[in-house]
C-alpha positions as CSV (number, residue, x, y, z in Angstrom):
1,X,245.2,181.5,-14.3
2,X,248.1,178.7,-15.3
3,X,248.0,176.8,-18.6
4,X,247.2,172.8,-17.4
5,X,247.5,170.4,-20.5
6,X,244.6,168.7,-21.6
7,X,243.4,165.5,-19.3
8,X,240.4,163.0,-19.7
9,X,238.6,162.9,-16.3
10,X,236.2,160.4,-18.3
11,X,237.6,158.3,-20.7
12,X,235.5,157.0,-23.8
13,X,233.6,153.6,-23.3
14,X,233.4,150.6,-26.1
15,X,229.9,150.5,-27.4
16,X,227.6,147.5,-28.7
17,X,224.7,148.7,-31.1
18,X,222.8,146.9,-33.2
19,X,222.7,147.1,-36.3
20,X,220.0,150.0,-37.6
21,X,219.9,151.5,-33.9
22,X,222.0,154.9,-32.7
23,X,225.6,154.7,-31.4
24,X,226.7,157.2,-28.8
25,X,230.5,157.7,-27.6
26,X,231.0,160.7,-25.2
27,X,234.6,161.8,-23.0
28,X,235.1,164.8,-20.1
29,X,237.5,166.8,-20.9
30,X,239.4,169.6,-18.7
31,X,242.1,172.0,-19.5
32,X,243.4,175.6,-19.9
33,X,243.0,176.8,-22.3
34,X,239.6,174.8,-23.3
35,X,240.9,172.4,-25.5
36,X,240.2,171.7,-29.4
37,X,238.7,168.2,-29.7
38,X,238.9,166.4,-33.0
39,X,237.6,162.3,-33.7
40,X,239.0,159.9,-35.4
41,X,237.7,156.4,-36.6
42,X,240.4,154.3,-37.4
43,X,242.9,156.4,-37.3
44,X,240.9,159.3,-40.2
45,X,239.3,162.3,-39.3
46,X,236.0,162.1,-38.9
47,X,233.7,165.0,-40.1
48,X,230.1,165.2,-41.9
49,X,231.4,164.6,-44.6
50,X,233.4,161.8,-44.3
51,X,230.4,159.9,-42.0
52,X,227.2,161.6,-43.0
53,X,224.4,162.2,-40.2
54,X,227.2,162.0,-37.4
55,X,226.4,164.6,-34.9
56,X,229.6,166.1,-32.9
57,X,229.8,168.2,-30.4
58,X,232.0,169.6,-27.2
59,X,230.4,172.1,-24.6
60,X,231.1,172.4,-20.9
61,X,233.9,169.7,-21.1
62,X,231.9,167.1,-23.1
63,X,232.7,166.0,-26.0
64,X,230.2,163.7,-27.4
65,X,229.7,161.7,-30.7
66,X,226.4,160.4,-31.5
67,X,225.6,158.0,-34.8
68,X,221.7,157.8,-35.1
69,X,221.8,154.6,-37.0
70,X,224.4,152.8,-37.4
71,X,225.8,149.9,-39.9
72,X,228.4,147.4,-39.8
73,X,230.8,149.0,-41.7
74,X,230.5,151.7,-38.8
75,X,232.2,149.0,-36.2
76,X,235.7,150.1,-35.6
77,X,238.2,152.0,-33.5
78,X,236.8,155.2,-32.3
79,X,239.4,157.8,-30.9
80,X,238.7,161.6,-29.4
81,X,241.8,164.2,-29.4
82,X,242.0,166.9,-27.2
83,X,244.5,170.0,-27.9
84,X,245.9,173.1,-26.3
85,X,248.8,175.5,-26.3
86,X,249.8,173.1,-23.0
87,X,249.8,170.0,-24.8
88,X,247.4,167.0,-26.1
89,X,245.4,164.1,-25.0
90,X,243.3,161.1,-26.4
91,X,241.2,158.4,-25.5
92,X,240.0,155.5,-27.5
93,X,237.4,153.0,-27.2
94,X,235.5,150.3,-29.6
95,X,232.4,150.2,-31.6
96,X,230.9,146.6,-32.7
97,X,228.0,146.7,-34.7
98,X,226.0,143.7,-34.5
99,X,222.6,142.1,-36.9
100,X,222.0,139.2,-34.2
101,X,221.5,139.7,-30.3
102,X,224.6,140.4,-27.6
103,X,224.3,139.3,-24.1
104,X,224.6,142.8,-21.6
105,X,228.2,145.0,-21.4
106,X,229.0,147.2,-19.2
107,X,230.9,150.1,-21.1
108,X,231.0,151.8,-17.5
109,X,230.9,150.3,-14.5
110,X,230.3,151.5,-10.9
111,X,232.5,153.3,-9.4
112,X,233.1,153.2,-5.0
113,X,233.0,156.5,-3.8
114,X,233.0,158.5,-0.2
115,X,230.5,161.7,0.5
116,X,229.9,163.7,3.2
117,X,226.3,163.5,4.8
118,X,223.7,165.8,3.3
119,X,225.6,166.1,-0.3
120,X,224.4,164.6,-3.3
121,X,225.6,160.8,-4.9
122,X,225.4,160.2,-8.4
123,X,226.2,156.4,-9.6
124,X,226.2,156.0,-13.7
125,X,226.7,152.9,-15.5
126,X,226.5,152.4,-19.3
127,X,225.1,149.1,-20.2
128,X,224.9,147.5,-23.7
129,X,223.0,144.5,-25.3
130,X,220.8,143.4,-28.2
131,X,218.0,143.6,-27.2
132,X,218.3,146.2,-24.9
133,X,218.8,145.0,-21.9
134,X,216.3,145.5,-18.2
135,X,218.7,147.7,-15.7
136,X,217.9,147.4,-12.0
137,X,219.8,149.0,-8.9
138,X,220.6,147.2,-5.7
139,X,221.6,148.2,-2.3
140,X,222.6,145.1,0.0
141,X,220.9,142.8,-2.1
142,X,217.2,144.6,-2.2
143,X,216.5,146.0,-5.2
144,X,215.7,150.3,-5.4
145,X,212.5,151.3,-6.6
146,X,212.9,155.2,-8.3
147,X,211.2,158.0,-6.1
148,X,212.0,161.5,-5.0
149,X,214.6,160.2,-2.9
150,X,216.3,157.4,-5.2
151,X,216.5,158.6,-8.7
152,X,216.9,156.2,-11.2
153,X,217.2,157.8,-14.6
154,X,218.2,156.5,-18.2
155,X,219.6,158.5,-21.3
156,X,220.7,156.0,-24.2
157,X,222.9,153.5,-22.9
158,X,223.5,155.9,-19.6
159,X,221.5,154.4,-16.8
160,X,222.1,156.7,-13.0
161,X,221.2,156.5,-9.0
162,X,221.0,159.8,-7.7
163,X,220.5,160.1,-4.3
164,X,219.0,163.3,-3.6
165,X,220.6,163.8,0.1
166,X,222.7,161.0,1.4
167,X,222.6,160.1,5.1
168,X,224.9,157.7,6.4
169,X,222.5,154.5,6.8
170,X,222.8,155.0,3.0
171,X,226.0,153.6,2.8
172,X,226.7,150.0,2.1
173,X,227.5,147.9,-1.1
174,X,225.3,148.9,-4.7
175,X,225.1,146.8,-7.9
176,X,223.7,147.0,-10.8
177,X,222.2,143.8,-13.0
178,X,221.7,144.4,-16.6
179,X,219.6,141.3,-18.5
180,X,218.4,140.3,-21.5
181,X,217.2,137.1,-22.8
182,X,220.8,136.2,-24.5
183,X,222.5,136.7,-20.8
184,X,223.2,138.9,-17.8
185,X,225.4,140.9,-16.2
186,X,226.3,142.7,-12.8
187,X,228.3,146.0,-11.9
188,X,229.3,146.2,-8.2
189,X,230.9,149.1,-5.4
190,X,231.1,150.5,-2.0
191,X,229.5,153.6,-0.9
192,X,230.6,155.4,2.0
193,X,228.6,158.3,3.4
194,X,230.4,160.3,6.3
195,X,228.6,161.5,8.9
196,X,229.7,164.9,10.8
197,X,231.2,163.3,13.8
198,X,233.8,161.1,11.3
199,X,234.4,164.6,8.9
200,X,235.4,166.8,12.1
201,X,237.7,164.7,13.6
202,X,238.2,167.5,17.1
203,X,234.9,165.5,17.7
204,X,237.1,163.2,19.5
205,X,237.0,164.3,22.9
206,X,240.4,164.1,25.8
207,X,240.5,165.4,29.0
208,X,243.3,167.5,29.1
209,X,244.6,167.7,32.9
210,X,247.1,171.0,33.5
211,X,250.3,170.7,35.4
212,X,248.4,172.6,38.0
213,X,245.6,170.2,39.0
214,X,248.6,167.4,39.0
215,X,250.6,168.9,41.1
216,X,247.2,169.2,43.4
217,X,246.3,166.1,42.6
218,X,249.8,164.5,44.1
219,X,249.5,166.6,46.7
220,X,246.0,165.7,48.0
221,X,247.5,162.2,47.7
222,X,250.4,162.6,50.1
223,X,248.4,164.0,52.7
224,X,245.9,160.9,52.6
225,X,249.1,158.5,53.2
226,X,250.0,161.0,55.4
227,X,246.5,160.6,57.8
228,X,246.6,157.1,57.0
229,X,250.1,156.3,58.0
230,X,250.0,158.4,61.4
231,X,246.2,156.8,61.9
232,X,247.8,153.4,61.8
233,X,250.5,154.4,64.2
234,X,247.5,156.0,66.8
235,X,246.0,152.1,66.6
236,X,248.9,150.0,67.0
237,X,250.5,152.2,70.1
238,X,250.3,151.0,73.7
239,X,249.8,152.6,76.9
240,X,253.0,151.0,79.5
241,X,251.5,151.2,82.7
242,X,253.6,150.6,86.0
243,X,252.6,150.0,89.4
244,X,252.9,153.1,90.9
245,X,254.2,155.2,87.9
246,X,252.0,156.8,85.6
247,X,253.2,156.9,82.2
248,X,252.8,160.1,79.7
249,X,249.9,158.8,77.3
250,X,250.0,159.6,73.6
251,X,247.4,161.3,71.8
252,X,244.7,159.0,70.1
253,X,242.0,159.8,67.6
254,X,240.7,156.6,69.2
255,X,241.2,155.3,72.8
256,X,243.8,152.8,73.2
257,X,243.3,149.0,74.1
258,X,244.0,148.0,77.7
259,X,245.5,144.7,78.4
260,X,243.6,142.7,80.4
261,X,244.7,142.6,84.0
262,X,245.1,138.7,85.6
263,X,242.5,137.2,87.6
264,X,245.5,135.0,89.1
265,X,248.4,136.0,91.7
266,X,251.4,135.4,89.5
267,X,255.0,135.4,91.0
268,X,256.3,139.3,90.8
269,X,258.1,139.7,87.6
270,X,261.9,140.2,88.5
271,X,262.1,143.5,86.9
272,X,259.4,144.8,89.4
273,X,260.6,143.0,91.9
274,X,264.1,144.6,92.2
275,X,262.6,147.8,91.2
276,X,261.1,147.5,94.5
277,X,264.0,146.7,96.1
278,X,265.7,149.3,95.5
279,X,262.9,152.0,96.1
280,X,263.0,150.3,99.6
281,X,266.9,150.9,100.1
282,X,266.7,154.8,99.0
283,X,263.5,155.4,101.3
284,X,264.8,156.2,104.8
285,X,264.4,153.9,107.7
286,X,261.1,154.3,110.1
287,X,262.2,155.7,113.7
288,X,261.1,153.7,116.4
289,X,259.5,155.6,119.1
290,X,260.2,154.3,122.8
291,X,256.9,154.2,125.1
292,X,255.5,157.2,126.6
293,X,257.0,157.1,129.8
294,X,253.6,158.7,131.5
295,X,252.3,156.0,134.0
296,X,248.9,154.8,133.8
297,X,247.6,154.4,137.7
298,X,244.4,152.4,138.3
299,X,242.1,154.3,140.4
300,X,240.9,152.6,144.1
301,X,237.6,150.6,143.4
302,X,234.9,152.0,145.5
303,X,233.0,150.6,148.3
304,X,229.6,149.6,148.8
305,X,227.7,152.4,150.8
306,X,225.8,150.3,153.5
């Protein structure tokens, strides 16, 4: 495994204690190889001897310093140093140490986040204020009540939602309100909670047409014009029908429409007319046959017989 340099994925938070009560700072820590972590308070090391009854540790990537009860001369400028052959890192934060009351202080707020459907949410938020102040989650405006489901957990100034299995009707916009009788306050974010349609996004379906069912597709297309244009043809032909001549009839899927023939004697149209005319003039002429020349003799009328 690579060396990596020290970093603070969670930076120290200023604290408010009062005066006689425990103070608690406490950083995240990752690096390789694991770090050594020295405080300092005001810029001087910080040790059990130097501040008796401080309690320092670092395990797992926490460091943590915890004074059980502290004093004013306590407040100051609280700094954690992290070390390794990679290189060093520090954070710093505040400590005010007060007889009197303090209105709530968030020393962490809420953070927006996005996870997937099924996993587990965690939202922390440290909250300070003499007294110590009432801490209530919110989703949408309706305030959580802590069950199986909805976790609501506090450890010192530490307060958490832990939503066991998130779904995503449990997304929307948390808060938290932190109040005492000097003042109030209010930590806001976004949740998002993915379901598994919006994580996969191949749920998206297309229809995916080959070059093969387009080319029969276009081709099942020409056809129909085809039909249609030679149907429209079949309809608007006309059978020509001349006295005496029989025209050659074209095939129809449906029989054709006959003109009407006139109820009136109309003049011959000329183009008939000389048609006729001329079949007259090609025809040969009739013969004219002379009378028989047999005779036709009347026979004698007879007479009465007496």
């Amino acid at each position: 495994m690579t060396t990596k340099a020290p970093t603070f994925t969670q930076p120290l938070q200023s604290v408010v204690a009062l005066e006689g009560s425990a103070a608690t700072f406490e950083a995240h820590i990752s690096g390789f190889p694991v770090p050594e972590v020295s405080w300092y308070r005001d810029g001087q090391v910080l040790s059990a001897a130097t501040l008796p009854g401080v309690q320092i540790s670092f395990s797992d990537g926490r460091a943590k310093l915890v004074i059980p009860t502290v004093t004013e001369a306590n407040s100051g400028r609280y700094t954690v140093q992290a070390t390794n052959g990679s290189g060093q890192a520090t954070s710093t934060a505040e400590l005010l140490v007060t007889a009197g009351t303090a209105p709530p202080n968030f020393a962490q707020r809420l953070q927006s986040m996005t996870a997937r459907q099924g996993s587990q949410v965690r939202l922390d938020v440290r909250v300070t204020g003499i007294p110590t102040p009432v801490v209530k989650f919110y989703r949408d405006g309706v305030e959580i009540q802590s069950s199986p489901d909805f976790q609501i957990l506090q450890e010192g100034d530490l307060y958490s939602l832990i939503i066991a299995e998130a779904y995503p009707e449990d997304s929307g916009t948390y808060s938290v309100n932190a109040t005492n009788n000097v003042g109030r306050a209010t930590s806001t974010a976004e949740l998002l909670i993915q379901g598994e349609e919006e994580a996969v996004p191949a749920k998206k379906t297309k229809t995916i047409v080959s070059t093969a069912q387009i080319s029969q597709t276009r081709q099942a297309r020409i056809e129909k014009k085809t039909e249609a244009h030679f149907d429209a043809r079949s309809l608007t032909s006309v059978e020509m029908v001349i006295e005496g001549v029989t025209a050659q009839q074209l095939p129809h899927k449906a029989p054709p429409r006959m003109p009407p023939r006139p109820t009136s004697k109309s003049p011959t149209p000329p183009i008939i007319a000389a048609k006729a005319q001329m079949a007259r003039q090609q025809s040969p002429s009739p013969v004219r046959q002379s009378p028989s020349p047999v005779r036709h003799v009347r026979a004698p009328t007879p007479s009465p017989v007496r």
